[in-house]
C-alpha positions as CSV (number, residue, x, y, z in Angstrom):
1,X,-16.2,-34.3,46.9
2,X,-16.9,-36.0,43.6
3,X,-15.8,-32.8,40.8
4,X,-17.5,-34.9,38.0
5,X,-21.1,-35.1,39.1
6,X,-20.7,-31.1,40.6
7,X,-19.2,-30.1,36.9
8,X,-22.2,-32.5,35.1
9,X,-24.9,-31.6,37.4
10,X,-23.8,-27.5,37.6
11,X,-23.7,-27.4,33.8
12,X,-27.0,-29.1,33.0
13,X,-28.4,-26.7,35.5
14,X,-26.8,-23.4,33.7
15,X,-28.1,-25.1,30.4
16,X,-31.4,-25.4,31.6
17,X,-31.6,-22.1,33.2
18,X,-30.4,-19.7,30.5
19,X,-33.5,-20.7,28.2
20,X,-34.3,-22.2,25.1
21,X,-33.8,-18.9,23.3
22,X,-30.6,-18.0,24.1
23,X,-29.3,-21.4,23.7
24,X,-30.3,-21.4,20.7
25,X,-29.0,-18.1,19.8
26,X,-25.2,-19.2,20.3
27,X,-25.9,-22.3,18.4
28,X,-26.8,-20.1,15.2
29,X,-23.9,-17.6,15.9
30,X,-21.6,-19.4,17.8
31,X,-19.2,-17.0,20.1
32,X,-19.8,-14.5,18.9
33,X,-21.2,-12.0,21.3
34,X,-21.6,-9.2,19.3
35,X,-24.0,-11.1,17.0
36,X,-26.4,-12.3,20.2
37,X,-29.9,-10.6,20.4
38,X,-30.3,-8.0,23.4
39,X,-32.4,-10.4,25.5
40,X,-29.4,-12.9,25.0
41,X,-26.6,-10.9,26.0
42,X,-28.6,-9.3,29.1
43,X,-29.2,-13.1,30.0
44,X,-25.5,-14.1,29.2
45,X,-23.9,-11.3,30.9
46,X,-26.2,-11.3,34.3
47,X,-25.8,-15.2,34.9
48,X,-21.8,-14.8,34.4
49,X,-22.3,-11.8,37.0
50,X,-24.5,-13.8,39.5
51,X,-22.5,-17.1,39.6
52,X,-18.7,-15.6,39.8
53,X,-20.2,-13.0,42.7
54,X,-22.5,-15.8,44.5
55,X,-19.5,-18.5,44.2
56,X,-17.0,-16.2,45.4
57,X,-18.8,-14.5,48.4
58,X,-20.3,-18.3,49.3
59,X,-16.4,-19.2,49.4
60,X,-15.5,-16.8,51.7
61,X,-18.2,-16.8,53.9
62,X,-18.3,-20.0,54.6
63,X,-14.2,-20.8,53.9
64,X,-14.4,-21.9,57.6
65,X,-17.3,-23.2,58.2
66,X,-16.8,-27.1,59.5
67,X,-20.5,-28.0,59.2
68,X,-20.1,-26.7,54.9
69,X,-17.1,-26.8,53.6
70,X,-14.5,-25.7,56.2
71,X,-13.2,-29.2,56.5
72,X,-12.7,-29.6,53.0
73,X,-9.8,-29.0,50.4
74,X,-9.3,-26.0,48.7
75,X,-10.4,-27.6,45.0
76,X,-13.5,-28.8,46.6
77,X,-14.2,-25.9,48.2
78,X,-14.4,-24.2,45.5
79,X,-16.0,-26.6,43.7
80,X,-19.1,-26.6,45.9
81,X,-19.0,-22.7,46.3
82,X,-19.3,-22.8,42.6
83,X,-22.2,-25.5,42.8
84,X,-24.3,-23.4,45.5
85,X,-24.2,-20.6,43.1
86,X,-25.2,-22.6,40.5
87,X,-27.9,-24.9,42.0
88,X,-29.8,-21.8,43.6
89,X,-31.1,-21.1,40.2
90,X,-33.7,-23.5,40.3
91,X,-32.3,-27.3,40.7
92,X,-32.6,-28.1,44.4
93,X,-29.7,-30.5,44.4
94,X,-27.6,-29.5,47.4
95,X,-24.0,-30.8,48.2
96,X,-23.7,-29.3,51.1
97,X,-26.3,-29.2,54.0
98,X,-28.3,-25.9,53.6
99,X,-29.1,-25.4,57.7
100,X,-26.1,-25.2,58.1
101,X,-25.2,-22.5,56.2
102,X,-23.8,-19.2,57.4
103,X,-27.4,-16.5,58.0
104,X,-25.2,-14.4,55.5
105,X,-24.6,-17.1,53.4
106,X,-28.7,-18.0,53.8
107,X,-29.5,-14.3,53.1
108,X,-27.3,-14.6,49.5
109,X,-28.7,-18.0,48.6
110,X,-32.9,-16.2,48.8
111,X,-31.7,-13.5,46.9
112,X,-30.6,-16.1,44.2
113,X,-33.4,-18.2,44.4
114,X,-35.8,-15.6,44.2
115,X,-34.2,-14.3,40.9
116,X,-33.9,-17.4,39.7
117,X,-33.0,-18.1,36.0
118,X,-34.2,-17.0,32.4
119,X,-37.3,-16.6,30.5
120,X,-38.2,-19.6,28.5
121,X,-36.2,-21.6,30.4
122,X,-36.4,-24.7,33.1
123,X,-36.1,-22.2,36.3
124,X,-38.5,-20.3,38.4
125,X,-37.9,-16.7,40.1
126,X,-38.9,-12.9,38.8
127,X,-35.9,-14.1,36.1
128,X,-32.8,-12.8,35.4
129,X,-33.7,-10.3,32.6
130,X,-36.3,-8.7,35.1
131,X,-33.7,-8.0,37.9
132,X,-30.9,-6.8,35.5
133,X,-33.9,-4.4,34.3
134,X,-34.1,-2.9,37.9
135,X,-30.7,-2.8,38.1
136,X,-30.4,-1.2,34.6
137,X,-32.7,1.2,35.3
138,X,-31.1,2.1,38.8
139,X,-27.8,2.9,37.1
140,X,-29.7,5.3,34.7
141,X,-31.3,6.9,37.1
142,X,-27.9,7.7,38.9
143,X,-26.5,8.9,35.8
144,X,-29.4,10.8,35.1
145,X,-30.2,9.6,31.9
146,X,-33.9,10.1,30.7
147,X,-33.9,6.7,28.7
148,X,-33.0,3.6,29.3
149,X,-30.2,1.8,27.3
150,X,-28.4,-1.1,27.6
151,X,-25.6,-2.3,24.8
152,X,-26.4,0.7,22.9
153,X,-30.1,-0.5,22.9
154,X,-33.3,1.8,24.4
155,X,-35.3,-0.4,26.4
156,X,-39.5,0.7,25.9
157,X,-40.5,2.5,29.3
158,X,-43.3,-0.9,28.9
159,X,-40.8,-3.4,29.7
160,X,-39.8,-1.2,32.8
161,X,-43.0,-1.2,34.0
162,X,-43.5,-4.9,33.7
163,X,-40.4,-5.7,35.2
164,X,-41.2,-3.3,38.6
165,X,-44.8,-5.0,38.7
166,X,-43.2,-8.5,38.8
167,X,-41.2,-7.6,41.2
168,X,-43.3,-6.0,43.5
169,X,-46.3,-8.7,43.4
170,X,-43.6,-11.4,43.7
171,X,-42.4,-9.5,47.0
172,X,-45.7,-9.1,48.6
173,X,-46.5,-13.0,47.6
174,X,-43.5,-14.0,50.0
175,X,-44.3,-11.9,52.2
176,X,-47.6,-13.0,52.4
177,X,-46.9,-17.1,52.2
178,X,-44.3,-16.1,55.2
179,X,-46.4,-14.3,57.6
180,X,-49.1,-16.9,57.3
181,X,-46.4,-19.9,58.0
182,X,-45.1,-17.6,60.7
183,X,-48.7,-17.3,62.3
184,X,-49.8,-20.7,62.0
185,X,-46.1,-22.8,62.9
186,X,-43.6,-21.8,65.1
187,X,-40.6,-22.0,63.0
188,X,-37.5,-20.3,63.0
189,X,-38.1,-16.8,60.5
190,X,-35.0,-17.3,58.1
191,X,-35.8,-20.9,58.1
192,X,-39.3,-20.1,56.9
193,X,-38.5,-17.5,54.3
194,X,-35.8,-19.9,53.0
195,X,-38.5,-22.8,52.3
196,X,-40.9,-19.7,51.1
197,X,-38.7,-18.6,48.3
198,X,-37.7,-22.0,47.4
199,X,-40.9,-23.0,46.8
200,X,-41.5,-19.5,44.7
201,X,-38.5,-20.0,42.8
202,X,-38.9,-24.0,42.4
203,X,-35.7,-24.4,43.7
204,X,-36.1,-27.5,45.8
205,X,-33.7,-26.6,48.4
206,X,-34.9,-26.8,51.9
207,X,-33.6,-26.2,55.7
C-alpha cells in the first residue's frame, strides 16, 4: 500500500526494460516521436500496449480477489494492477502474493514474462520487438499485404524469420524444462510452468 516505492520501483523497472538504445534515443530527440528510430517506436509503442492491457485486465480479474487485492482501496488497487504489469517484465519484485492469483490472472502474467522486455536492455524473454514482429506480421497477413510494414517502414523478410525461430525454440525450451519438472516432481502444472517461464524470462517471481 506504499504508492512511492510501487511508482520508484515500477519506473526503474520500465527504465531498465525498454533498453539502452531507446533510452537514449529520446534523450537525443526528446518527445518527439516522430524523430525516434523504427526499433524505438516499435519498443515504445508495444510496452505502452502491454502495461495499459496487462494493468487493466489484472484489475479486473482480480478486482475481488481477497487473497490479491480485493481487500484493498480502489487507488491501491490500481496501483498494484499497474505494478504486476510492470514487474512481469523482468524484476521479480512482487506486491502482491503470486499463488494466489487468479489461473486467468496466472495465464496473463506467463504470457508477459515470457515476452519479457527490449533488446539491449536489463530484461529476459523472446523481447518485445520480436512479439510485436509476429504480431505485425499476423495483421499483414490478414490484410493480405505481400510485405511487411510498420510506420511506413518495410521490415526485411530476415528479421521475420529470426523473430519466428526465437519464438519457436523459446517455446519448445519451456516446454521441454516443464515436462522434465512434471516427470521428476509432482507439482501442480500451472505452478510449474509459472516457475519455468520465470526462470526463462529472469523474472524472479515465483509460486
Amino acid at each position: 500500500t506504499n504508492f512511492f516505492i510501487l511508482l520508484v520501483i515500477g519506473l526503474l523497472i520500465v527504465i531498465g526494460g525498454i533498453g539502452f538504445n531507446v533510452i537514449l534515443d529520446v534523450l537525443h530527440n526528446g518527445f518527439d516521436f516522430k524523430k525516434y528510430s523504427l526499433h524505438s517506436k516499435i519498443v515504445l509503442t508495444t510496452t505502452v500496449l502491454m502495461l495499459s492491457i496487462t494493468s487493466v485486465l489484472i484489475l479486473a480479474m482480480e478486482f475481488l480477489n481477497p487473497e490479491t487485492i480485493g481487500n484493498l482501496s480502489l487507488a491501491d488497487k490500481i496501483s498494484n494492477s499497474i505494478f504486476q504489469a510492470v514487474t512481469l517484465r523482468t524484476a521479480g519484485f512482487a506486491s502482491i502474493d503470486q499463488s494466489k492469483l487468479l489461473d486467468s490472472s496466472s495465464v496473463l502474467s506467463i504470457l508477459n514474462m515470457f515476452i519479457g522486455g527490449s533488446p539491449a536492455g536489463t530484461a529476459g524473454g523472446i523481447k518485445t520487438t520480436t512479439f510485436a514482429l509476429l504480431i505485425i506480421v499476423a495483421l499483414s497477413e490478414i490484410k493480405g499485404q505481400e510485405d511487411v510494414e510498420v510506420f511506413n517502414r518495410r521490415i526485411r523478410f530476415s528479421q521475420v524469420k529470426k523473430a519466428l525461430a526465437i519464438i519457436t525454440l523459446s517455446m519448445v525450451w519451456v516446454i521441454f524444462v516443464t515436462f522434465a519438472i512434471l516427470v521428476i516432481d509432482k507439482a501442480k502444472y500451472l505452478d510449474v510452468v509459472y516457475e519455468v517461464v520465470s526462470a526463462f524470462g529472469t523474472v524472479g517471481l515465483t509460486r
